[in-house]
VOPAGU-2260 file (C-alpha; in pm, 1 decimal, decimal comma):
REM VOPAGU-2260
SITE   aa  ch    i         X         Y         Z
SITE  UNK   A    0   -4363,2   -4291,7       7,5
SITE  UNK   A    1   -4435,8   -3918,3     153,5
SITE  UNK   A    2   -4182,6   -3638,4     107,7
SITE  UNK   A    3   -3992,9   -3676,3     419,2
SITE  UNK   A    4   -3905,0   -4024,6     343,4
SITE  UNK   A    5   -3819,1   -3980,8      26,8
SITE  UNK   A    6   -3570,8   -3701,6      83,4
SITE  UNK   A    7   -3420,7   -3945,6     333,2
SITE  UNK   A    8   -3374,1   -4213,7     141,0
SITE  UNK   A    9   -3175,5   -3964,8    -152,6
SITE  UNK   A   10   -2988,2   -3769,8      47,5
SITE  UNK   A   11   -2708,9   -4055,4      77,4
SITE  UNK   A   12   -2685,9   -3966,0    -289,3
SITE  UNK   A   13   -2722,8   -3620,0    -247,6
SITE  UNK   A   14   -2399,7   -3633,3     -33,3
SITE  UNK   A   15   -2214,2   -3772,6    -247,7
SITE  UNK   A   16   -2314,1   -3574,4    -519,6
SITE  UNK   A   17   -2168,0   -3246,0    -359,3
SITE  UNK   A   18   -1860,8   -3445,8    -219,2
SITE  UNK   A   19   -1789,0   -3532,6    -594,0
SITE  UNK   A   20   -1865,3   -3118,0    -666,2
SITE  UNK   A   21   -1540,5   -2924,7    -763,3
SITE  UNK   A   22   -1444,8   -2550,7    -762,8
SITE  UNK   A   23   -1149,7   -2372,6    -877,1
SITE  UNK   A   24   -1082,3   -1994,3    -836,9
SITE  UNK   A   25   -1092,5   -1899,9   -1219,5
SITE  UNK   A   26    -954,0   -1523,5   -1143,8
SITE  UNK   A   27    -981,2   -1274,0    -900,8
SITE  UNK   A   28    -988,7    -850,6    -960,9
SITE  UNK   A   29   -1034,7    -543,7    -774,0
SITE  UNK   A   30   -1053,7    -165,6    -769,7
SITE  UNK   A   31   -1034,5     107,0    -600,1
SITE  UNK   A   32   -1359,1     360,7    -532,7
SITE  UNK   A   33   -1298,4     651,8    -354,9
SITE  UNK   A   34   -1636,0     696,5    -193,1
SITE  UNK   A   35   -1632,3    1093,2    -159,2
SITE  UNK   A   36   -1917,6    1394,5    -185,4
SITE  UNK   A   37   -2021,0    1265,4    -522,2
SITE  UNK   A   38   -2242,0     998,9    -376,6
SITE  UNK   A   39   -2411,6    1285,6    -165,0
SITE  UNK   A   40   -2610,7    1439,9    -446,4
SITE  UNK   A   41   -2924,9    1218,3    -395,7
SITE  UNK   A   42   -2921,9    1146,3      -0,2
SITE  UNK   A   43   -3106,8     862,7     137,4
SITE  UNK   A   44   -3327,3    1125,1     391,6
SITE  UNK   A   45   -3419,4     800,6     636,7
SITE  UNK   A   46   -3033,7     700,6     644,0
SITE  UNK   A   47   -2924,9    1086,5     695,0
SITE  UNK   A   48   -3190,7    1096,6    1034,9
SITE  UNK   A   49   -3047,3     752,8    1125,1
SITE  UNK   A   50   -2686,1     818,2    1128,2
SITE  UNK   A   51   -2697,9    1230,7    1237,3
SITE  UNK   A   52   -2628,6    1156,2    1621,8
SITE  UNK   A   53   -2290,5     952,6    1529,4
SITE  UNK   A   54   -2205,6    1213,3    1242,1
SITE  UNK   A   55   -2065,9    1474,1    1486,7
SITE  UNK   A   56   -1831,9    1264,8    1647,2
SITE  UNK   A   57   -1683,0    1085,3    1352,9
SITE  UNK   A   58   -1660,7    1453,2    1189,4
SITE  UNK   A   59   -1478,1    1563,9    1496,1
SITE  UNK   A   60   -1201,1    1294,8    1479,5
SITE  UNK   A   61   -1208,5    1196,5    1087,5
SITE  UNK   A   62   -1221,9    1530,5     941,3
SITE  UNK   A   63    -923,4    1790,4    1066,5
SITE  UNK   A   64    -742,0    1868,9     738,8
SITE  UNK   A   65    -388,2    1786,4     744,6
SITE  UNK   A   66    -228,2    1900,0     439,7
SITE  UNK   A   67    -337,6    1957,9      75,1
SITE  UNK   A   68    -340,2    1741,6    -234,3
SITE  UNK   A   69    -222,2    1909,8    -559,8
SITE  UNK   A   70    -378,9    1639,1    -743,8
SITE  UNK   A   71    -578,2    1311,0    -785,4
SITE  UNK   A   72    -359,1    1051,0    -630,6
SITE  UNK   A   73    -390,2     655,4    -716,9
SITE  UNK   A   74    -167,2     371,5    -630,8
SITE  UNK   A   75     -84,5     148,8    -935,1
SITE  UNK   A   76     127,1     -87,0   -1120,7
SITE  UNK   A   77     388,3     -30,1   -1268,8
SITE  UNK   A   78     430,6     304,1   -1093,5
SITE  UNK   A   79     191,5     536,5    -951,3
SITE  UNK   A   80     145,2     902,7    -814,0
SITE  UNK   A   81      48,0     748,0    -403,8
SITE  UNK   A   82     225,4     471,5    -431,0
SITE  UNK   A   83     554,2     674,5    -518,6
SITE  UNK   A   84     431,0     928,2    -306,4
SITE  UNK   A   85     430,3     695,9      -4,7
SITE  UNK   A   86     764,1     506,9     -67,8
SITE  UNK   A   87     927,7     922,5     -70,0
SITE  UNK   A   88     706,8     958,1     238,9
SITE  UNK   A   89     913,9     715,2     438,2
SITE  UNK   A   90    1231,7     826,2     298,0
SITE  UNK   A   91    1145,2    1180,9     386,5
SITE  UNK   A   92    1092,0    1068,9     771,6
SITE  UNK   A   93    1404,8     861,8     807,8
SITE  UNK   A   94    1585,0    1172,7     926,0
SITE  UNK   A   95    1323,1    1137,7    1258,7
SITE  UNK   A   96    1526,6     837,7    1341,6
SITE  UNK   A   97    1863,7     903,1    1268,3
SITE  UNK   A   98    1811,1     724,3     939,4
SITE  UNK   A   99    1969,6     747,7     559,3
SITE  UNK   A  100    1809,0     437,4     382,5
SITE  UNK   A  101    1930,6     478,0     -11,5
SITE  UNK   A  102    1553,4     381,6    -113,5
SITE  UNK   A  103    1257,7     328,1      18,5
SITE  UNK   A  104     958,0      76,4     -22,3
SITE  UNK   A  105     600,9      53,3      -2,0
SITE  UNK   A  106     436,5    -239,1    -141,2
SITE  UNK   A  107      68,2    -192,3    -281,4
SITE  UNK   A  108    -111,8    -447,0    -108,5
SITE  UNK   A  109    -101,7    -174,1     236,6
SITE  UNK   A  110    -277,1      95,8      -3,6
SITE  UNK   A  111    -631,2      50,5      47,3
SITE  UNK   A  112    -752,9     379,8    -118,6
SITE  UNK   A  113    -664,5     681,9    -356,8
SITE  UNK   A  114    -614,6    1046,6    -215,9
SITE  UNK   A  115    -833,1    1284,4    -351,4
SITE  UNK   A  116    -733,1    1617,0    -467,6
SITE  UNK   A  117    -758,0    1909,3    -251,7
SITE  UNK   A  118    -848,7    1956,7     127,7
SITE  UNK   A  119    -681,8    1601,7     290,2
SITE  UNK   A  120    -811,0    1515,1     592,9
SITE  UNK   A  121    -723,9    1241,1     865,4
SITE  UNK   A  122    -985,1    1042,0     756,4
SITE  UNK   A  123    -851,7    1056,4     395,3
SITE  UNK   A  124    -508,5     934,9     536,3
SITE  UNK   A  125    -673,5     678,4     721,6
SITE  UNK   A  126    -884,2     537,0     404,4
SITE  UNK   A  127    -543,8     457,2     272,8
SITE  UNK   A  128    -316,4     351,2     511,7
SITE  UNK   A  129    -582,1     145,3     757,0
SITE  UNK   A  130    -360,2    -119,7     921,8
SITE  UNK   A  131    -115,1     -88,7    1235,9
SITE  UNK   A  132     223,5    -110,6     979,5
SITE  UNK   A  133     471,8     111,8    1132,5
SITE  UNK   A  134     794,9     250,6     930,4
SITE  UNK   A  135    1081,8      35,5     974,7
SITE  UNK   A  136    1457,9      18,7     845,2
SITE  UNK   A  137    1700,5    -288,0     757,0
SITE  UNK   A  138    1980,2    -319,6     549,2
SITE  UNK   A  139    2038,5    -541,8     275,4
SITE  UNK   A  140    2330,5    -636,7      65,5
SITE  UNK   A  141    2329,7    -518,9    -297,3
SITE  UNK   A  142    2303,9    -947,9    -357,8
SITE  UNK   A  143    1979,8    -927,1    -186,0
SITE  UNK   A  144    1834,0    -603,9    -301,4
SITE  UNK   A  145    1844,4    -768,9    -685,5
SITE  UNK   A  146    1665,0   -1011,0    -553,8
SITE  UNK   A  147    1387,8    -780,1    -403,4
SITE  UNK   A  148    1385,8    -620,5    -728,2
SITE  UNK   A  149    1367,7    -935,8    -934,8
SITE  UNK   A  150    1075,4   -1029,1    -642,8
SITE  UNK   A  151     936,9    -672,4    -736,5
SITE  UNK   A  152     931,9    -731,3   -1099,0
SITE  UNK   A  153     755,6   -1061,0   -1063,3
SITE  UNK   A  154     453,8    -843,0    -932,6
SITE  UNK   A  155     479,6    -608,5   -1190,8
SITE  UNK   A  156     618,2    -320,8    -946,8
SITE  UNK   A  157     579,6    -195,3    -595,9
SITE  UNK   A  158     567,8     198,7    -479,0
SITE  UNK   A  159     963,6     241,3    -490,7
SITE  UNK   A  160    1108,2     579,5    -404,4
SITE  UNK   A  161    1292,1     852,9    -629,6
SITE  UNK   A  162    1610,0     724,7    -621,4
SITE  UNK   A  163    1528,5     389,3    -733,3
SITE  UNK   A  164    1485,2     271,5   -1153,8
SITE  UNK   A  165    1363,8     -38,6   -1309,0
SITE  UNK   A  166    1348,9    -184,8   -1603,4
SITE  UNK   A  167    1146,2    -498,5   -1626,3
SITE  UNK   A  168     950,8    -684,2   -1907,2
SITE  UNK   A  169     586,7    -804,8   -1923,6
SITE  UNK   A  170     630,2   -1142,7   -1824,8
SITE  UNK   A  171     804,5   -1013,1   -1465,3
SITE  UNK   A  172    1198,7   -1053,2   -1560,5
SITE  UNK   A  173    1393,4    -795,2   -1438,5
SITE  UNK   A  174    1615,2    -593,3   -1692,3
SITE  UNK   A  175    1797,5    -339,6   -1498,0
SITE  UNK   A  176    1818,1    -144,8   -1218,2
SITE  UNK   A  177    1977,3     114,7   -1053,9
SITE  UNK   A  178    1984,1     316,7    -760,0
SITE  UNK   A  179    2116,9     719,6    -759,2
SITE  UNK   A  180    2167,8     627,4   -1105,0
SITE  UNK   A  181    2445,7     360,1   -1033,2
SITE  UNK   A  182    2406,3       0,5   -1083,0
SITE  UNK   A  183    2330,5    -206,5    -758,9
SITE  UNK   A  184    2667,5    -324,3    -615,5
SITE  UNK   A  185    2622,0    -712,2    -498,0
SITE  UNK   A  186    2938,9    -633,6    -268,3
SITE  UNK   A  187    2754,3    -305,2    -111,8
SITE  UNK   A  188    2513,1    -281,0     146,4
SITE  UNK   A  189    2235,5     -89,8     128,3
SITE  UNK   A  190    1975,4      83,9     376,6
SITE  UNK   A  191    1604,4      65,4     293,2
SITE  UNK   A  192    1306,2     204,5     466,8
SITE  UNK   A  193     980,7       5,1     462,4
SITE  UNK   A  194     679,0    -119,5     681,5
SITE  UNK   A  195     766,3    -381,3     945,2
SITE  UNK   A  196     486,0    -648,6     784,8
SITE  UNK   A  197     769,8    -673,9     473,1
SITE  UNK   A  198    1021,9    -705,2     707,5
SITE  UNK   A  199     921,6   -1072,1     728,5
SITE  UNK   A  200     913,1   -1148,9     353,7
SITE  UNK   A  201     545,1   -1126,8     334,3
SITE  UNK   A  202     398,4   -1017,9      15,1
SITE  UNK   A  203     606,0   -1192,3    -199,7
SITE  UNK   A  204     874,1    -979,3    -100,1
SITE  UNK   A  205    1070,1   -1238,2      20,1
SITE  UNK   A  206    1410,8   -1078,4      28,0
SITE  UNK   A  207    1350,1    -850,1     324,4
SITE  UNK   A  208    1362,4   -1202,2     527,7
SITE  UNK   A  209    1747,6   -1125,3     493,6
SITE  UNK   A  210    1797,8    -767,1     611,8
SITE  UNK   A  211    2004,5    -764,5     946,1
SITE  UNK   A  212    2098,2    -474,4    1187,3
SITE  UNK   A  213    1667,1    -409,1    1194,9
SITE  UNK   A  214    1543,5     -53,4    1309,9
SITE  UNK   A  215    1178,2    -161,7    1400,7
SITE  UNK   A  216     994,0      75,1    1651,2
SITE  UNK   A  217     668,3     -36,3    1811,3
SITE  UNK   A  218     487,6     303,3    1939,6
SITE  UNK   A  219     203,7     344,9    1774,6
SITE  UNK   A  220     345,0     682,4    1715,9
SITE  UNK   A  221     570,3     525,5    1441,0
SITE  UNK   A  222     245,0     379,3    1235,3
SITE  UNK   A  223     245,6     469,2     865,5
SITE  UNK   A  224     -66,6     653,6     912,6
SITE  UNK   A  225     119,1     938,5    1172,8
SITE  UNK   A  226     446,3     945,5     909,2
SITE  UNK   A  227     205,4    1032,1     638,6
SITE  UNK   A  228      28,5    1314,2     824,3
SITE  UNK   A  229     324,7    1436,7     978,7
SITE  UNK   A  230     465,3    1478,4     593,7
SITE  UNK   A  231     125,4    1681,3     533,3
SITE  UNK   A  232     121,1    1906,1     753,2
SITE  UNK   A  233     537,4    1994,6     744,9
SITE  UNK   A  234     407,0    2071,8     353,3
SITE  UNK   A  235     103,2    2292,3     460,6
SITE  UNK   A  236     382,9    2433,3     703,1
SITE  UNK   A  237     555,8    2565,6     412,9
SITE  UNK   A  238     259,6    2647,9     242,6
SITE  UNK   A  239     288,6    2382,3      -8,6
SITE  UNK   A  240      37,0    2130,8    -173,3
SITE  UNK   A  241     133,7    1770,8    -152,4
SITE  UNK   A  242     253,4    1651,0    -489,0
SITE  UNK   A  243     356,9    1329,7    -696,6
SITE  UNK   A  244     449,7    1231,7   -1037,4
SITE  UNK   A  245     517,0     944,3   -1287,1
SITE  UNK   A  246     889,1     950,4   -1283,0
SITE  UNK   A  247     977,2     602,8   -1508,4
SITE  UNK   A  248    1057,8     480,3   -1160,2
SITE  UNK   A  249     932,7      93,9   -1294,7
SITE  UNK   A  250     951,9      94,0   -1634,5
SITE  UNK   A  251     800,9    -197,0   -1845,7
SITE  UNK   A  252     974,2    -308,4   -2182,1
């Protein structure tokens, strides 16, 4: 029997073998690198000749400076300096659209990088927010925003803005929580600013599915990325550095 034959007459087997073959997804990670001038100290030379007629024009659109950074910025659970940064971002632009949400949130999964500290460019903005979300407003009843929080707590926090507190243990239970230091009112309804992908409970963020009376604009104009800048460069306006801190905003017990 040559080779060919007998590779024929096994791979019946073979077949079933792998049909009988099993995997599982044991766990999954990731992290964040901010790919910036430190990976420039030993230049590939070849790579450098390669890519120097397309460097110009990504310069010319990725690197205008919009604002300053006053430090190292990373989105994180429980809380983090972006990812609160970015929930007061889109509280801050509410007024643009005859808005007053009483909190605002932006879930980590649209992060996709850290802001370095310094010069901030719109390439730097982009790195982070990279998809087409746009800001968007619903209400919810205070019923409804517990449960956003208990669906926040499950995921062991979101990027929540300054008015908003949690309490929540390790296992994902929610404690407490209050908003302009008053305990959420089931009977009240409240405003929140988001991005329009939560507005469909996506993310585990169920609860948004119930928000009513939706303020959703579609011009690209409204896309996180543009809210963000626009926040920049009213700070550099002012002659201020862009700035975020730990606040106990989600606060594990």
């Amino acid at each position: 029997m040559n080779r060919k034959t007998l590779f024929l007459a096994l791979m019946p087997f073979l077949m079933l073998a792998s049909c009988k073959s099993h995997y599982e997804v044991a766990s999954v990670q990731r992290s964040r690198i901010l790919v910036d001038a430190r990976y420039d100290a030993q230049p590939d030379a070849q790579a450098a000749e390669f890519l120097k007629p397309y460097k110009h024009i990504v310069d010319s659109v990725m690197g205008p400076v919009v604002g300053r950074s006053a430090k190292y910025m990373t989105a994180k659970r429980p809380e983090g300096t972006l990812s609160n940064l970015l929930a007061d971002i889109l509280v801050w632009a509410a007024k643009d659209y005859n808005e007053k949400p009483d909190f605002g949130v932006y879930n980590m999964g649209g992060v996709r990088a850290d802001l370095p500290k310094g010069d901030v460019t719109y390439g730097d903005v982009l790195d982070v927010a990279p998809f087409e979300n746009k800001i968007a407003f619903t209400t919810l009843s205070g019923a409804t925003v517990m449960d956003l929080f208990r669906q926040i707590a499950v995921v062991g926090g979101e990027g929540l803005s300054h008015s908003v507190r949690l309490v929540i243990t390790k296992d994902g239970q929610l404690v407490s929580a209050t908003i302009n230091g008053e305990p959420v009112d089931p009977q009240k309804e409240y405003r929140v600013t988001t991005i329009d992908y939560l507005l469909g409970g996506t993310d585990k963020l169920e609860a948004f599915k119930n928000g009513h009376d939706v303020n959703a604009p579609k011009d690209a104009s409204n896309n996180t990325r543009f809210v963000i800048m626009n926040y920049f460069r009213e700070m550099a306006k002012q002659g201020r550095e862009v700035d975020s801190e730990i606040e106990g905003r989600v606060v594990v017990k």
